[in-house]
N, C-alpha and C positions, 0 to 999 in steps of 0.2 A: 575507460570503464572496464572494468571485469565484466567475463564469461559469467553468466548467471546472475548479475546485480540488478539492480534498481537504477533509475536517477529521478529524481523529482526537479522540473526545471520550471522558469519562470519566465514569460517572457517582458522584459524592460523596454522602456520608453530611455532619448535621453536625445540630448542638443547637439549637432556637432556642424560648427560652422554656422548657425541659425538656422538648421536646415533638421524637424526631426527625424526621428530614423530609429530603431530598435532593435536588440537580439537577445539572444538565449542565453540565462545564466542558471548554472548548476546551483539549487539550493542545496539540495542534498544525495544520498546514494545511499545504498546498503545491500546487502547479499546474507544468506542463511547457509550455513554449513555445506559453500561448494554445489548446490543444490540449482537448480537451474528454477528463474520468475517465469512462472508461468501465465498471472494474471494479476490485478490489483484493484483496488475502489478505496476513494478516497470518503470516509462519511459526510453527511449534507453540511455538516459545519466545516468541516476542513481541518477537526481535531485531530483525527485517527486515518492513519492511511492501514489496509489490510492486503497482504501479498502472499500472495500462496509462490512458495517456491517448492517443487516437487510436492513429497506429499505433506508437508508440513504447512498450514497457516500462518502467518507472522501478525501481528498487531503491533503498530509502530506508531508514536507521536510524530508526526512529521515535522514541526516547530524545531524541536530537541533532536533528532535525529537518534531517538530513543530506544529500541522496541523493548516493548512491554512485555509479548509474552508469544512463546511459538505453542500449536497443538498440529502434534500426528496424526494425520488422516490413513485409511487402510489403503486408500491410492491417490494418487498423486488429484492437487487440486486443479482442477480445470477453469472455475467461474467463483468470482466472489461478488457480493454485493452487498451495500451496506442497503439497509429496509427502513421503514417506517417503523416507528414505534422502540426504537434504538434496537431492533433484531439485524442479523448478520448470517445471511445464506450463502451457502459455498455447496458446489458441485464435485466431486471426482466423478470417475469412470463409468462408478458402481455407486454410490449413493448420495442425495442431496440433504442437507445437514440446516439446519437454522436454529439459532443460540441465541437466547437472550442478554446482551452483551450487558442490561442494567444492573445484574445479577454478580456481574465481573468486574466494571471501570468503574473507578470510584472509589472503592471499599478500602 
C-alpha cells in the first residue's frame, strides 16, 4: 500500500479442510495527489465513502472504486462524518463545514 492511500477491506468467511476460518481481502484502495488520509466515513448505505486526505475532501463510490469529486479546505481535514438527512460534516483545524450532499449526488 502506498504512503498516504486508503484500503477498503473486507472480511471473508470460507472452508478449508471442513474446518471454517476467515481473512482479509483487499476490495479496494485509492490516494489523492500524494497528499496524506487523514480520516474517512463510510455513508449509512455504504454508497459513498468520504476521505479527507490533507486539506482536500474526496467523495468516492466505494462499489467502482470511483471518486466523484475532491473540494479544498483552507486546512487540512481532520473529521469527517456522514449525518442524517444526507448532510456531510467535516472538521479542519480552524473550521467545521456541513454540506447538503442532496444538492450534489444525483444531478
Amino acid at each position: 500500500m502506498e504512503a498516504g492511500s486508503y484500503q477498503y477491506v473486507e472480511l471473508v468467511y470460507f472452508f478449508k479442510d471442513e474446518a471454517r476460518t476467515s481473512c482479509w481481502r483487499v476490495e479496494s484502495s485509492g490516494y489523492y495527489k500524494d497528499k496524506p488520509c487523514l480520516c474517512a466515513d463510510f455513508s449509512d448505505d455504504g454508497t459513498m465513502l468520504a476521505v479527507g486526505f490533507g486539506n482536500a475532501l474526496t467523495l468516492w463510490d466505494p462499489i467502482e472504486n470511483h471518486m466523484c469529486t475532491a473540494i479544498t479546505q483552507s486546512g487540512n481535514v481532520t473529521k469527517v462524518k456522514f449525518c442524517i438527512g444526507g448532510h456531510l460534516a467535516l472538521s479542519t483545524e480552524t473550521e467545521v463545514v456541513l454540506w447538503d450532499l442532496c444538492k450534489y449526488v444525483g444531478k
